[in-house]
C-alpha atoms as one frame of an Amber mdcrd trajectory, in Angstrom:
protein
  -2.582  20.058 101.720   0.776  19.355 103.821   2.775  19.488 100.568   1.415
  22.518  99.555   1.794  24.272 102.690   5.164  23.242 102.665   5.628  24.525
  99.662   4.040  27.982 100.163   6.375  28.500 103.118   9.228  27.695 100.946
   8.646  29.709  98.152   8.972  33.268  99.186  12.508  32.756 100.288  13.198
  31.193  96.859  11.842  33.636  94.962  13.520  36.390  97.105  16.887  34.910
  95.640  15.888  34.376  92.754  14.916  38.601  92.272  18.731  39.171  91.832
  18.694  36.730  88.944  15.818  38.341  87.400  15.471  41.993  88.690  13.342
  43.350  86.130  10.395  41.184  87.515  10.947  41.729  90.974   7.689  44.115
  91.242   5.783  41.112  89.239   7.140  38.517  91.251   6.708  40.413  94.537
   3.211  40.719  93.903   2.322  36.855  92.547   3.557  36.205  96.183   1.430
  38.380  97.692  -1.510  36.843  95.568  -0.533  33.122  96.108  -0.531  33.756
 100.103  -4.157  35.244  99.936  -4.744  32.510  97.495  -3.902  30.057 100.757
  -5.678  31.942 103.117  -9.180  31.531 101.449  -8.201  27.504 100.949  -7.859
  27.466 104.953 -11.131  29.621 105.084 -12.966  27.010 102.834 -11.337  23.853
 104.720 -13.523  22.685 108.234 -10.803  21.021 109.847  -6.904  22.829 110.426
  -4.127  21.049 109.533  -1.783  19.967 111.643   1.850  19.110 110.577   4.445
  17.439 112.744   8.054  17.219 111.038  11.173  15.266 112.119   9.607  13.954
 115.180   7.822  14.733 118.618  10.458  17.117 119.438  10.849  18.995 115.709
   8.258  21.543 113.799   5.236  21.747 114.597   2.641  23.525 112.372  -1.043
  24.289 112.531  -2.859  25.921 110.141  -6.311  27.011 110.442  -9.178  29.605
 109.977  -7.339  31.338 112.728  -3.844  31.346 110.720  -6.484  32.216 107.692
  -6.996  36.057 109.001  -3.472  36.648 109.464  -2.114  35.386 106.591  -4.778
  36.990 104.239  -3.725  40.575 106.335  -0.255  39.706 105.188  -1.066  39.394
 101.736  -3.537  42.365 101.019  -0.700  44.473 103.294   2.616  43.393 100.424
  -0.096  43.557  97.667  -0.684  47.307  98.597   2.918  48.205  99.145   4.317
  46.670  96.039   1.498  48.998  94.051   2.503  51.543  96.004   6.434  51.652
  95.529   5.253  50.155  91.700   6.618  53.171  90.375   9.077  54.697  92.937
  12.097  53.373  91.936  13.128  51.052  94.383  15.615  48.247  93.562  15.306
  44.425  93.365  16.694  44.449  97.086  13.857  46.318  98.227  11.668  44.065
  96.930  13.661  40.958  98.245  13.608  42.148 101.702   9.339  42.439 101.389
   9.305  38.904  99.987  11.034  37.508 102.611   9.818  39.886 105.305   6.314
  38.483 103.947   7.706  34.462 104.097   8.831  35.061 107.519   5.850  36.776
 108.773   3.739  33.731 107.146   5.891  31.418 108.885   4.939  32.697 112.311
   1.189  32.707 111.314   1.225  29.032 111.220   4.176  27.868 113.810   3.235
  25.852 116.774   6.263  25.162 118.539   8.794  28.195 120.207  11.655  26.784
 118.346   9.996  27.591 114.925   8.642  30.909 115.730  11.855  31.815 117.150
  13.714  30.700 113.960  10.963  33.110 112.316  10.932  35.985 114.779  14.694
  36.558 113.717  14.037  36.343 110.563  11.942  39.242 110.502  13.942  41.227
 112.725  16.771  41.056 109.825  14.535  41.751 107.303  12.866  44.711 108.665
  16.037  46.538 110.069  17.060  46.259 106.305  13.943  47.640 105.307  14.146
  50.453 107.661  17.943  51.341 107.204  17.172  50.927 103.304  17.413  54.777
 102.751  20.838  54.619 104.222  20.796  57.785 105.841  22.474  57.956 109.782
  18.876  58.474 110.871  17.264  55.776 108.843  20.703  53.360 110.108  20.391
  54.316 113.319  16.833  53.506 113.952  16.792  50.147 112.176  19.697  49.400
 114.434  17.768  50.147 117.826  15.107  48.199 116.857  17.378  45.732 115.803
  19.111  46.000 119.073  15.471  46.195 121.315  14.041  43.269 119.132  17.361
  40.831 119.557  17.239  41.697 123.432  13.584  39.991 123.723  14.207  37.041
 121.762  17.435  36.321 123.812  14.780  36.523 127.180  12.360  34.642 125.130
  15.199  31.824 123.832  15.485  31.155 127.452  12.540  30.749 128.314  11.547
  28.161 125.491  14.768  26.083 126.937  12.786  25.705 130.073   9.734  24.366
 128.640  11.467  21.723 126.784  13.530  21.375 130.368   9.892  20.926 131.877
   8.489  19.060 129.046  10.990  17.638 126.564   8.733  19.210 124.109   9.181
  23.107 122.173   5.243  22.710 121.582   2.968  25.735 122.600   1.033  23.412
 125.063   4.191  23.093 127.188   3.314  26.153 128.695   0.713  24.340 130.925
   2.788  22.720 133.991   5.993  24.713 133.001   7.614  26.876 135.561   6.699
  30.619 136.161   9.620  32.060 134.741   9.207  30.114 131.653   6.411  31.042
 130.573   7.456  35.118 132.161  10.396  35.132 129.730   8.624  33.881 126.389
   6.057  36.306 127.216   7.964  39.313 127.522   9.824  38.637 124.067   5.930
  38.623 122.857   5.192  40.970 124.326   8.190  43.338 122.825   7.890  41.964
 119.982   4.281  42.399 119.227   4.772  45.890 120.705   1.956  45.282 123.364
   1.856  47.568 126.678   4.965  49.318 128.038   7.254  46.772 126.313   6.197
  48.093 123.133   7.194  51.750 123.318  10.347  51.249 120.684   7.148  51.173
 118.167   6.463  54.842 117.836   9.963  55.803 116.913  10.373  52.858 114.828
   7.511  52.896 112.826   6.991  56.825 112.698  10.548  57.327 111.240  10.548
  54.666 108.695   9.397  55.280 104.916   5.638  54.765 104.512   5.453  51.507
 102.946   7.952  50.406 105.196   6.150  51.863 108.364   2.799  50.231 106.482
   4.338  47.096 106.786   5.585  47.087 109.936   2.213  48.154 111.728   0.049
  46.104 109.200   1.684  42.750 109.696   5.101  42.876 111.405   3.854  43.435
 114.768   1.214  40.829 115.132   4.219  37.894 114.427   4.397  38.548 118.016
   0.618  39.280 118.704  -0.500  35.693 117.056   1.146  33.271 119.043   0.116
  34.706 122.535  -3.819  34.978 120.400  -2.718  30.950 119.893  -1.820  30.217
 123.480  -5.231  31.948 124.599  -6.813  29.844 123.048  -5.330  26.679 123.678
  -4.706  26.812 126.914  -7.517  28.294 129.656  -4.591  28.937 132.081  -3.019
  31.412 129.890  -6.018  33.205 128.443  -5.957  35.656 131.353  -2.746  36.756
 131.521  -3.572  37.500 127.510  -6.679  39.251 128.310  -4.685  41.315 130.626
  -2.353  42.778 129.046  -4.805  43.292 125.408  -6.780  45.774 127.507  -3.828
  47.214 129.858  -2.168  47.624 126.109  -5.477  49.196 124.720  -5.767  51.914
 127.607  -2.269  52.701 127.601  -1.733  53.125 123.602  -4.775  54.994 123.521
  -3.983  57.838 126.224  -0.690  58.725 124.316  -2.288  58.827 120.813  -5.025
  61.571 121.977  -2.351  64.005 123.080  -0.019  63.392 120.186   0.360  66.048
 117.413   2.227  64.219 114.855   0.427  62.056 112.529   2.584  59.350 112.002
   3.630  59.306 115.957  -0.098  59.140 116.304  -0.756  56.506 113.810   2.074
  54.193 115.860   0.763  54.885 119.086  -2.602  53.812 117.892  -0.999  50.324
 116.694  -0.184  50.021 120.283  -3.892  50.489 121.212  -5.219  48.137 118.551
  -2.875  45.167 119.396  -4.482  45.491 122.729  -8.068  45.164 121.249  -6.627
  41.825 119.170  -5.931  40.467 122.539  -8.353  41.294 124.456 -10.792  38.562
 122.760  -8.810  36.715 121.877 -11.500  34.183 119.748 -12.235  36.923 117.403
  -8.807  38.183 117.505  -8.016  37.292 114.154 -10.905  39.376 112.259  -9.633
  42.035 114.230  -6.104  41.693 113.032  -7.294  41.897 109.585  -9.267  45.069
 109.868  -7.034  47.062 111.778  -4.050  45.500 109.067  -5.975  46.741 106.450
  -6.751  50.452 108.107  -3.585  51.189 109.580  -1.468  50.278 106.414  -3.936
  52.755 104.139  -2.963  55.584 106.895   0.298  55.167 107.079   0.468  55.409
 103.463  -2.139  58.011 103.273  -0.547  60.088 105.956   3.053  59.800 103.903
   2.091  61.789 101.196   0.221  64.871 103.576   2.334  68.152 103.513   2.732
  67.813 107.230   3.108  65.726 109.895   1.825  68.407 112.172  -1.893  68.159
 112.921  -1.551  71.885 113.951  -0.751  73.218 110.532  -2.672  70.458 108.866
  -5.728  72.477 110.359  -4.389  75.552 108.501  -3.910  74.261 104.730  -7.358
  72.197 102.818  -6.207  68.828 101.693  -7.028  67.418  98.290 -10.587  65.977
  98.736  -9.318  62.733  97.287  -7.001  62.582  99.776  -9.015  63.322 102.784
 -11.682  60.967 101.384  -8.820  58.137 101.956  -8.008  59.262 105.345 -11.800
  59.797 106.626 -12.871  56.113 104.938 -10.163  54.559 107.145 -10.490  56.579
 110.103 -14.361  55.874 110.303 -13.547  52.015 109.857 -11.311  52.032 112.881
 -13.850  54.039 114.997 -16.409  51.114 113.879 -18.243  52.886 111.979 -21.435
  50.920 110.034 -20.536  49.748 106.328 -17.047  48.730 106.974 -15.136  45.627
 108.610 -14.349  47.677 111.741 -17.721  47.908 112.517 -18.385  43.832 112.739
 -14.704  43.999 114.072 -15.910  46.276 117.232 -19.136  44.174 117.659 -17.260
  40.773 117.498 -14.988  41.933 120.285 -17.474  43.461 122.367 -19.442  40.464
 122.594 -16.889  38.803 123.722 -14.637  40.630 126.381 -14.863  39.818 129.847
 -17.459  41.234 131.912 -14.633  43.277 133.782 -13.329  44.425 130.771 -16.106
  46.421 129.230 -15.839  49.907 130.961 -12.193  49.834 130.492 -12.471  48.946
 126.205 -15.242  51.700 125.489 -12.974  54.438 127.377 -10.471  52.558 124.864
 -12.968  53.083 122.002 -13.729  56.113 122.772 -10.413  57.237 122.483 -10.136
  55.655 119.147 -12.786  58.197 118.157 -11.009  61.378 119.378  -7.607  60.232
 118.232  -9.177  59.741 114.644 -11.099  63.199 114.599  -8.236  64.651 113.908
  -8.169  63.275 110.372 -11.785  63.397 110.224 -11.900  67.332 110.948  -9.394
  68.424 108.959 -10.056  71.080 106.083 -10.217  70.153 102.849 -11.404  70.856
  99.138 -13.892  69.683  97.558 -13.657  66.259  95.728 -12.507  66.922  92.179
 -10.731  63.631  90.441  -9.213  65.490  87.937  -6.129  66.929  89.960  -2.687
  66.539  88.581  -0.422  65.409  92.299   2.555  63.353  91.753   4.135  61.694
  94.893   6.928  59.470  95.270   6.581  56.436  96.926   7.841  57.468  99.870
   5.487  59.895 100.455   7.147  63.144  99.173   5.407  65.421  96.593   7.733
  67.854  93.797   5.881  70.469  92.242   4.968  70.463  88.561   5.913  73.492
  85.907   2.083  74.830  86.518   2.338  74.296  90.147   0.204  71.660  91.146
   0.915  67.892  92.306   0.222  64.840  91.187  -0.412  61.708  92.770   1.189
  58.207  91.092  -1.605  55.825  90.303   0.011  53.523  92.462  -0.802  55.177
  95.411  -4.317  54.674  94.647  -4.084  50.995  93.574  -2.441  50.498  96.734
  -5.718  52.564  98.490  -8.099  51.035  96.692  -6.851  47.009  97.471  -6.771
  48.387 101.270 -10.112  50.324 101.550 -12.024  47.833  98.878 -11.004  44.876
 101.540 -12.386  46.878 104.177 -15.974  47.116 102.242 -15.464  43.264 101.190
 -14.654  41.992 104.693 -17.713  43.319 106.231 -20.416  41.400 103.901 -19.162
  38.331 105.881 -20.538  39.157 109.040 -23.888  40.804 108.047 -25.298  39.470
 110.846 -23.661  42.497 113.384 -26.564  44.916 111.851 -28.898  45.147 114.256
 -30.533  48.427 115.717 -28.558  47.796 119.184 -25.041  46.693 117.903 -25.686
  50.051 115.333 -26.457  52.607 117.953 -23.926  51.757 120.652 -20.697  52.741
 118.158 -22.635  55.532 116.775 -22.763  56.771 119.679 -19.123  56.073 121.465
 -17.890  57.811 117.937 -20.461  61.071 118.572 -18.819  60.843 122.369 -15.306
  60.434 120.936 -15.919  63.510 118.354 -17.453  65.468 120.452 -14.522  65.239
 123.106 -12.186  65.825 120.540 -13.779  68.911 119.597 -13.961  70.707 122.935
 -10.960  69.282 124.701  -8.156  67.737 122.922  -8.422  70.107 119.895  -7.078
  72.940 121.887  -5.515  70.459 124.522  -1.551  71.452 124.581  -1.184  68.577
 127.064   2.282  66.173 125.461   2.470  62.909 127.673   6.763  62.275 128.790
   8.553  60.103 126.069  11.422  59.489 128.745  10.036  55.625 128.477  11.178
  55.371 124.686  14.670  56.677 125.111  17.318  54.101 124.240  18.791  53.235
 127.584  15.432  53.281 129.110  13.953  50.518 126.688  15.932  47.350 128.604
  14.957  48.789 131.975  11.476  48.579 130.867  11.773  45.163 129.455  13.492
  44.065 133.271  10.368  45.630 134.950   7.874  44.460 132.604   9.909  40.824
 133.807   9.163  41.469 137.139   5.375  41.944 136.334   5.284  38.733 134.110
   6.431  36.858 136.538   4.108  37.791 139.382   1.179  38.385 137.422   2.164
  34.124 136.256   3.217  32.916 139.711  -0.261  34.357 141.315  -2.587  33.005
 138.269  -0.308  29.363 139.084  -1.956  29.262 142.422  -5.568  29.931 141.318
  -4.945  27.424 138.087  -3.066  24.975 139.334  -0.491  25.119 136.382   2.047
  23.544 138.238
């Protein structure tokens, strides 16, 4: 299993290269990728024991690779899967398709690093590979926004770099359990590149922009899997270390309030949509032992939305409320939106229960308000007008979301699209057999009836609500000021939970 685990990390950067060889196949061999990743993540589902791989020596790579690892990899590979059908037939060069393979060998290579040098290695990687995904329309707008969160993304890691160099200073070892008996600032600075990086509580708020402005596979990507490179290793250090499971569980519901209260208020879909990632990531670490079937479900849902929501003749809920959708299309959007409410029959539902079951007393109250705000924000798809479901409309879209009219006036969607919705939603209904044992009466009732709360709310307040929260926070020049505050907080919130836990 070590030599094939090698090998799968290997392979997606050789392939990448060898697209430009063989450009014609670079949907084909974009997509075998995808398959031989998910192909991985059920052999670590099937295997009892994770593997554990130590390279060079004591003070080199460190890898683990477990049931954990399992849910994020398998998120990562039904994610590329759906965007490769999706851009199938939009036109998109072999570098496009490069970029996702090795966006998708990067991201893997985080889901199974154990040491800080590693994941840093693979952090960069992925902030190259997604600022070339985002700029890839190489418009000033697309450039510049790839650039800032080139820019915001770089800043972490150098806080994060240092950070790592005092573990080893502490420890003489990059490995994740150096965090235990390292100083406070060491483990304040490698949490606030996490942080940023996984786009969790106020260090997070270059996410909106980022992923609202991108192209929808691209913005798919990025909230699907990109994100939670910086969301698994602090899920990792939760769990190996008692100390630091706190400080995680801290922030996963501070995150999940705070990404929450802007998405209620927000009027644009996609804005919405990225705000709601923020919310999410909180839930992931929030329980952290069930983190990883979270990460899958919301993966899953948020990619088939931001595609979904790509292809919608407005990114205004206001005049989305004026003009019916295509009942195929709102089908999509209300399938996914009830999933991420937790509604019965579909992974979110075992996904809410799992968590629930295991948050901290202290930390109930503060995830329903959380979940109920998952149900108003999602409403708004929920509500919206629409025909009746006919499957014999002719829509054509391009694959990044933009319709053209036909000679008789009507649209037509590429059957891409739906290959891409149907591997999404399908893994939805699939990943909720395997915990049949949430449905009972009591674990059915209580999201019934936060979502009944959550529409209900939605339909006499924040339907009409003209309330828009300040944005000041995701300005440019206000993003490193945030990261130096959110420092600040780190390192008290670390130096007071070293007294009580005795890290030092």
């Amino acid at each position: 299993m070590t030599n094939i685990t090698i090998v799968w990390l290997a392979l997606p950067f050789f392939i990448g290269f060898v697209i430009y060889l063989l450009p014609k196949l670079a949907r084909w061999l974009a997509l075998g990728i995808a398959l031989v990743s998910a192909a991985y993540a059920v052999q670590l589902f099937l295997d009892s024991s994770p593997l554990n791989i130590q390279l060079l020596d004591n003070f080199g790579v460190t890898l683990i690779a477990d049931r954990l690892s399992g849910y994020f990899i398998l998120t990562n590979a039904v994610v590329t899967s759906a965007v490769v059908f999706y851009c199938w037939d939009s036109g998109k060069t072999a570098f496009f398709y490069m970029q996702i393979i090795l966006l998708h060998g990067s991201v893997n290579s985080a889901f199974v690093c154990a040491d800080f040098i590693t994941l840093y290695v693979a952090l960069e990687v992925i902030s190259i590979a997604a600022f070339l995904l985002i700029a890839y329309p190489r418009t000033n707008r697309s450039i510049w926004v790839g650039l800032r969160y080139l820019f915001v993304s770089n800043t972490a890691m150098l806080f994060y770099l240092m950070g790592a160099l005092l573990v080893y200073q502490a420890h003489h070892s990059f490995h994740y359990e150096g965090l235990r008996g390292s100083p406070p600032e060491a483990v304040a600075l490698i949490f606030l590149g996490l942080l940023a990086k996984g786009g969790i509580f106020v260090s997070g708020f270059w996410l909106p922009l980022t992923h609202s402005e991108s192209q929808s596979p691209v913005s798919a990507m990025l909230s699907g899997v990109v994100v939670k490179a910086g969301v698994f290793p602090l899920v990792r250090c939760a769990l190996m270390l008692e100390e630091i499971d706190p400080i995680v569980r801290f922030f996963g519901v501070s995150t999940a309030l705070l990404g929450v209260c802007y998405a209620v208020f927000e009027k644009d879909t996609k804005r919405m949509l990225a705000f709601h990632t923020i919310s999410q990531l909180g839930f992931v670490l929030a329980a952290p032992a069930v983190g990883g079937f979270y990460a899958l479900t919301h993966g899953l849902v948020k990619s088939a939305l931001f595609l979904t929501a790509g292809i919608l003749p407005s990114r205004n809920f206001k005049e989305l409320q004026h003009q019916p959708l295509d009942g195929q299309i709102w089908l999509a959007l209300a399938i996914a939106s009830f999933s991420i409410s937790g509604f019965p029959l579909l992974s979110g539902f075992g996904a809410k229960i799992l968590t629930s079951k295991n948050l901290l007393p202290w930390h109930v109250i503060s995830m329903n308000i959380a979940a109920v705000g998952t149900g108003v924000s999602f409403a708004k798809f929920i509500f919206l007008p629409h025909d009746k479901l006919s499957w014999n409309r002719d829509r054509v879209a391009n694959a990044d979301g933009e319709t053209r009219e036909q000679e008789d006036g009507r649209k037509k969607l590429q059957p891409g699209f739906w290959w891409a919705i149907f591997t999404l939603l399908g893994g939805l209904v699939v990943a909720n057999i395997f915990y049949y044992e949430a449905y009972t009466l009591t674990n059915i009732i209580k999201p019934l009836v936060t979502i009944a709360v959550g529409w209900l709310s939605y339909l006499v307040i924040f339907k009409k609500a003209v309330l828009k929260l300040p944005n000041q926070t995701e300005k440019f020049d206000h993003l490193i000021g945030v990261m130096s505050l959110m420092l600040i907080l780190l390192f008290w919130t670390i130096w007071t939970r070293t007294q009580g836990y005795a890290l030092a």
